[in-house]
C-alpha positions in Angstrom: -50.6 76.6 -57.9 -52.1 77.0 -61.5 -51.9 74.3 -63.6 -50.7 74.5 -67.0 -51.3 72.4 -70.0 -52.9 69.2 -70.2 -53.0 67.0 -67.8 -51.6 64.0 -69.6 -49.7 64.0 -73.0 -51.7 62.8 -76.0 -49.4 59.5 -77.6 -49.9 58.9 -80.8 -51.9 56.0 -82.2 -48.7 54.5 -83.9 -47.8 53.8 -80.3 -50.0 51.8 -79.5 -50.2 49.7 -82.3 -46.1 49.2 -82.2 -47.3 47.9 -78.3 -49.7 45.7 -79.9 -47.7 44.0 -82.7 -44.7 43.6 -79.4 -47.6 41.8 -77.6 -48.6 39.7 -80.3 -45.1 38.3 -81.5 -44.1 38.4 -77.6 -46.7 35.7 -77.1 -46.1 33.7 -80.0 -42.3 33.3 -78.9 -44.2 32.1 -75.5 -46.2 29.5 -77.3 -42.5 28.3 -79.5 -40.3 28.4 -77.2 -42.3 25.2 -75.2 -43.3 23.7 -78.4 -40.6 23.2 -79.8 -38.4 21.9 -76.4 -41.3 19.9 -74.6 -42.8 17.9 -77.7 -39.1 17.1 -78.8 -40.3 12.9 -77.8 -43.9 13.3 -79.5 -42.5 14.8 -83.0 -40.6 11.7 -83.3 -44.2 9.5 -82.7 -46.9 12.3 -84.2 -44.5 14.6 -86.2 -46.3 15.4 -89.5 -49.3 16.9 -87.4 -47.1 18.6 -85.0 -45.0 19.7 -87.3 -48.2 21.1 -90.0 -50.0 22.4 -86.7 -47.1 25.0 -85.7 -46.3 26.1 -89.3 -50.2 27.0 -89.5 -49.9 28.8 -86.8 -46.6 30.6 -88.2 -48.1 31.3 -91.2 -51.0 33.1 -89.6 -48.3 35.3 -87.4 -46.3 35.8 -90.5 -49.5 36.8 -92.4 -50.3 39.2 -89.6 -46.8 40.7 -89.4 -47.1 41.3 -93.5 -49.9 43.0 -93.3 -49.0 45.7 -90.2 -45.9 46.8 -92.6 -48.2 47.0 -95.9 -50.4 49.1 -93.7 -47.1 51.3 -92.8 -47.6 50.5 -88.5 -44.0 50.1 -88.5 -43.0 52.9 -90.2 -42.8 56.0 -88.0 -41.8 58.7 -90.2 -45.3 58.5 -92.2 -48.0 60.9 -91.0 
């Protein structure tokens, strides 16, 4: 039998960096999800650095996630 065409389609980079940005707020929810129900006893003891500690580490997700739409990743129609 001949083949025809390529062997594999080609994706488009956008792809890819969609599955990137899934990966990266699919492991913050995994790093949360335990903070936030295992240290429930040791916010009441330690609770400003706790509390500063995970909203640094928000703010460096959110900063992340602003910047992927300002570079349009998440917007599919653009070429």
């Amino acid at each position: 039998m001949v083949p025809k065409g390529e062997a594999q389609p080609r994706f488009s980079v956008k792809f890819y960096l969609i599955a990137m940005l899934f990966i990266l707020f699919d492991i913050e929810v995994v790093f949360l999800y335990p903070w936030a129900v295992n240290f429930k006893e040791m916010i009441h003891t330690h609770g400003s650095g706790i509390f500063w500690s995970m909203m640094g580490f928000l703010t460096l997700v959110t900063m992340g996630y602003v910047y992927a739409i300002k570079k349009g990743v998440l917007d599919w129609k653009k070429n």
